[in-house]
N, C-alpha and C positions, 0 to 999 in steps of 0.2 A: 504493500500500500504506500501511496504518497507519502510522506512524511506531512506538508503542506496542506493537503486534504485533510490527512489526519487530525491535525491542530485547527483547522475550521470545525472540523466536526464536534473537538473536546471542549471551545468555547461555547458553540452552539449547546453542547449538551450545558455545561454550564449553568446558562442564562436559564433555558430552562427549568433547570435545579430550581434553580434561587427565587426564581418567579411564583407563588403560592398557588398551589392547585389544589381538586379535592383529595390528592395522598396527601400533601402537605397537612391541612386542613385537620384529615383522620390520625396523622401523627401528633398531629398539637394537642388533639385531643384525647390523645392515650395519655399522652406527658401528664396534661393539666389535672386528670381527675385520674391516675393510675400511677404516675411516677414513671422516672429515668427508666428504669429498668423496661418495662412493659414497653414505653416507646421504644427505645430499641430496638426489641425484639419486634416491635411492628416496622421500626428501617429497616430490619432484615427480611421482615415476611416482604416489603415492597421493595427490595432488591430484584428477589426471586421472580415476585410478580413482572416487574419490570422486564426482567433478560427473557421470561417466558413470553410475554406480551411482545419483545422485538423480535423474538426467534421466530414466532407466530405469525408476522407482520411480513420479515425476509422471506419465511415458506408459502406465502399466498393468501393465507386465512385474508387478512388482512383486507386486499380487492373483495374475496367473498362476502363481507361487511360493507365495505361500502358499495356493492352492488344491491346489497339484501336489505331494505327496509327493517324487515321482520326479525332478519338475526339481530342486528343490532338491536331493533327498540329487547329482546330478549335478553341481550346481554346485560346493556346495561340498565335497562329496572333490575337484574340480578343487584347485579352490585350498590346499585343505589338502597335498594332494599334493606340490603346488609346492615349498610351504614347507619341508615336511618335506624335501622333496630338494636344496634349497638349505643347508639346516642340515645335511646327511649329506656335503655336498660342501665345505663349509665344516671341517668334523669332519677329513673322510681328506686335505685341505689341510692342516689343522696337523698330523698326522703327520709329515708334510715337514718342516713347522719344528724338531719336534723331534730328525728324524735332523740338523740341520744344512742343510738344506738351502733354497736361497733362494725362497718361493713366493710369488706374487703375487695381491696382492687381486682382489676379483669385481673388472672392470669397471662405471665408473657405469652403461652404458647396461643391462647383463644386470639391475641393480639396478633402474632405470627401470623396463622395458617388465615386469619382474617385479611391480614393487608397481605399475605402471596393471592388470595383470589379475589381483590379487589384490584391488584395491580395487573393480573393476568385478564382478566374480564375486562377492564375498562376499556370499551369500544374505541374511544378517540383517540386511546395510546395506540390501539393497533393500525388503525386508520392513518395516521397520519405519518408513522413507521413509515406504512406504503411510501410515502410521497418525501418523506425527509431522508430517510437513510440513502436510500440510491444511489443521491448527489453527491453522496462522499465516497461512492464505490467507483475504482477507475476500471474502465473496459476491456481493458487486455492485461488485467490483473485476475487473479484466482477468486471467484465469488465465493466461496466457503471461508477460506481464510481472512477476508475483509469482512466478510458480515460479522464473524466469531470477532475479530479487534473491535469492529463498531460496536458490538452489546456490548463486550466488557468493559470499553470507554465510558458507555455511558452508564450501565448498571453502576460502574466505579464511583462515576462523577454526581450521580442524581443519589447515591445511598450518602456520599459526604455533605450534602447540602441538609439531604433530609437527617442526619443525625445534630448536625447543626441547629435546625430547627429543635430535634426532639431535646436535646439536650436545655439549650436556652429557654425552651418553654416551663420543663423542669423546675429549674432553677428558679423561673419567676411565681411560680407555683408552690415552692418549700419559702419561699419569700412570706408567703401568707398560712401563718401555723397558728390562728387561732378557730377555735372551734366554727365562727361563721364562717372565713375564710376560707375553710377547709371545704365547706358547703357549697359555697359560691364556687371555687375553683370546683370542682366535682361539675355543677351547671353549668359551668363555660365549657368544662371537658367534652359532656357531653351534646352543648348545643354544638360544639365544632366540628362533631360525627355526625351530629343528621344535617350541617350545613354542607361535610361533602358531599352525601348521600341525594343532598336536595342538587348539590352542583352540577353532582352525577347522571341524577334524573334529567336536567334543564340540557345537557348536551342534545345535539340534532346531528343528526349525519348526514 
């Protein structure tokens, strides 16, 4: 692969990154009402989803969606779905907090395998795969071997952004360690999952 391509590709991925989407969104939301930890382990469940969601994208899936009405709106109410039910469950958990009572974060793994099939699913990642990655593939270059550099560029590039996020929101989140605080952070947690969910839903193909 180019060298030159390649380095348009890792700032594009970049910008990307850092631009707030609904993963972004559903990572903030692990942090704020689940802790470091749980987000995390959701940057990693949207790693995986990610490099599945470009590998998916490079093998064709990808046109099949955006030719199919049908697949898509199925995909992604999937995922939207998810989110939104993750945030409603996160909501009727801090009720709990509120009457006094001691309630325990999502576990990492529900967070995990959560955000690998929201990142896998999400229609417009694979859609737009279609039409972005190409441009960085040169034509009398090895298709397998640039597509395999371009995921790992960007799974690489899009997991340090979004731990960035997960981390920082943490942080701002243990900031507030009194018992309301703790409530409210809990409600922002969770409105930030059914905001991606709702994000999710609002995409058009």
């Amino acid at each position: 692969m180019d060298w030159q391509l390649w380095v348009g590709f890792a700032v594009a991925s970049a910008v990307i990154g850092v631009v707030p989407g609904p993963g972004v969104l559903g990572i903030v939301g692990y942090a704020v009402s689940s802790g470091r930890t749980v987000a995390l382990a959701a940057v990693a469940g949207m790693a995986i989803g990610n490099a599945t969601a470009m590998t998916l994208s490079l093998a064709g899936v990808g046109a099949l969606l955006a030719a199919s009405a049908l697949a898509f709106s199925i995909v992604k109410w999937a995922g939207a779905l998810y989110l939104i039910g993750l945030g409603l469950i996160t909501l009727l958990r801090s009720r709990g907090t509120a009457a006094g009572a001691t309630q325990q974060p999502l576990r990492p793994r529900a967070a995990f395998f959560g955000s690998v099939a929201v990142g896998t699913f999400h229609p417009k990642t694979i859609v737009f795969f279609v039409a972005f990655a190409p441009q960085f593939i040169a034509a009398d270059g090895d298709y397998v071997t640039q597509a395999a550099i371009l995921i790992a560029t960007f799974t690489g590039i899009v997991a340090i952004t979004d731990a960035t996020y997960a981390v920082a929101a943490a942080r701002a989140a243990r900031l507030l360690r009194s018992p309301s605080a703790r409530l409210w952070s809990r409600r922002a947690g969770g409105g930030a999952l059914i905001a991606s969910g709702l994000a999710t839903a609002a995409v058009h193909g």
